[in-house]
C-alpha positions, -999 to 999 in steps of 0.1 A, spaced: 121 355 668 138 372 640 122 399 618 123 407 578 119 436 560 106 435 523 134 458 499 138 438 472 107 461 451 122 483 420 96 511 435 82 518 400 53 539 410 77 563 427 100 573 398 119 593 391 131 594 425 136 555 424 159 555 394 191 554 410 184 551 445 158 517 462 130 527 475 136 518 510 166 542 511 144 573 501 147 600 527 121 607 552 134 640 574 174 629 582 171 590 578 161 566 552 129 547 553 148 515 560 163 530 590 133 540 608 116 503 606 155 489 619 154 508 650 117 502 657 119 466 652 152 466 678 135 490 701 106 464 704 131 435 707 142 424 675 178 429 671 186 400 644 166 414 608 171 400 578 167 425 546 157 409 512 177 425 481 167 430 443 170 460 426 198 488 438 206 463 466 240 467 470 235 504 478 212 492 507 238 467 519 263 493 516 247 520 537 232 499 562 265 479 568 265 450 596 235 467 613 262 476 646 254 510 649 214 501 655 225 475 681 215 451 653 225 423 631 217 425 595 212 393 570 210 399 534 191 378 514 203 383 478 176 377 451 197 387 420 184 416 395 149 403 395 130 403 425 114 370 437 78 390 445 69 386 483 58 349 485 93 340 472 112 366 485 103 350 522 107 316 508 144 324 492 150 337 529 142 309 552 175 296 557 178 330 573 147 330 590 153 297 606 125 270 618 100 291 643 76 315 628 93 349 622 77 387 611 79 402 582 73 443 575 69 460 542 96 483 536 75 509 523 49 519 547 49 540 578 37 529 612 38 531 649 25 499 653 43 481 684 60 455 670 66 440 705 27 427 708 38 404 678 65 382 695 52 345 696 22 359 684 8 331 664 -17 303 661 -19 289 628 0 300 595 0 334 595 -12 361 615 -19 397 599 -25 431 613 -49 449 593 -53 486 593 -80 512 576 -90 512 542 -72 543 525 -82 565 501 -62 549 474 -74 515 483 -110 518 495 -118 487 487 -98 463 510 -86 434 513 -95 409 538 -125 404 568 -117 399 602 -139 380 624 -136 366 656 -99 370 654 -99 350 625 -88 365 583 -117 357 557 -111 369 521 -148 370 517 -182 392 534 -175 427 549 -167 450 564 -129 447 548 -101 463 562 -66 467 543 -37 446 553 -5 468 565 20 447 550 27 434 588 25 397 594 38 367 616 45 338 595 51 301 600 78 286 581 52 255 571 31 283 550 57 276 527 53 239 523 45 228 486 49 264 476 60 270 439 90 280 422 100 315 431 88 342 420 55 342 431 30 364 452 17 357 491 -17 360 485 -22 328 470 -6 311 502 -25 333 527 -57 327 503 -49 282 511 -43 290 548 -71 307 551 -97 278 535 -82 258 565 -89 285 591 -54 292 598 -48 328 598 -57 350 623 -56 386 627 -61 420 648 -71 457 640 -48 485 640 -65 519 642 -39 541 648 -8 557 620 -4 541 593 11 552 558 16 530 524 44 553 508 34 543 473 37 573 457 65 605 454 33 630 466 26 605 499 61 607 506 65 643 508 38 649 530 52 622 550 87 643 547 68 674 563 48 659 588 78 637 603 97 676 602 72 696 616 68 669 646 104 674 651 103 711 650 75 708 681 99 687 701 
């Protein structure tokens, strides 16, 4: 089962510090963002990663290299200077991805979610872990019942930008660039998408503040061990 992280975003909300540097290679303590989801995702058993590219990319295939020194190996999936959005960004990348279902990550949140409870993990389209509503978002996303995604009733819970996807949600998709929702919003009128509950750390870096207090919370952790 291979794994994908989402990179390909110009990071607008978190200029200036995104104007010559992507997003996902933003600092948090002594690595980059990027590098932190890499070694989780090979700690939990995923060791061949495909990275989608945009904006900046070529610095993030440049500093990230094969993957060798993670005990990884890194596929780039080149979307030229304008991102495909994340619907199309997975679809450009399925000849990467290959023909079983696959995860994908967002690259710019912050998690300790096991990764490893998501291999084969799937029954249906898509299958999406779902976290607490944050401040900046209080107003969800999605209902989970019965192991099962709904867009509509409550409570709703936020999706973490963590998913297991099936190569056929991509049957009779549009032309590229286009959003996932729409696909998720189809698969789930057929009662195809399941989901679970995170309750534990989880961070959307959207914005330069969030990702200072990230910086000094990851530092002081370090400092205490």
């Amino acid at each position: 089962m291979r794994a994908m992280i989402l990179a390909a975003g110009k990071g607008t909300r978190m200029r200036p510090l995104t104007d010559n540097t992507p997003k996902p290679l933003l600092k948090i303590a002594d690595r980059c963002l990027i590098e932190y989801h890499i070694m989780r995702l090979v700690q939990a058993g995923f060791n061949e990663i495909v990275i989608n590219l945009a904006y900046l990319g070529e610095q993030i295939e440049q500093t990230l290299g094969t993957g060798a020194r993670y005990n990884a190996q890194l596929f780039y999936s080149h979307e030229g200077d304008t991102p495909l959005e994340t619907g199309g960004g997975i679809f450009h990348a399925l000849p990467l991805l290959g023909n079983q279902p696959f995860l994908v990550v967002n690259g710019d949140i912050w998690t300790d979610y096991p990764f490893e409870k998501l291999i084969n993990k799937i029954n249906g389209l898509a299958h999406l872990v779902l976290v607490d509503n944050p401040p900046h978002h209080p107003q969800g996303d999605f209902v989970l019942e019965q192991q099962r995604i709904y867009r509509q009733g409550t409570p709703r819970l936020t999706f973490s930008g963590i998913g297991v996807y099936h190569p056929d949600l991509f049957i009779e998709c549009p032309k590229p660039p286009f959003p996932l929702l729409p696909l998720l919003l189809k698969a789930m009128q057929i009662d195809a998408v399941t989901g679970e509950y995170y309750p534990k750390e989880w961070i959307d870096i959207g914005t330069p503040e969030r990702l200072q207090q990230l910086d000094t919370k990851v530092r002081n952790f370090k400092d205490l061990n």
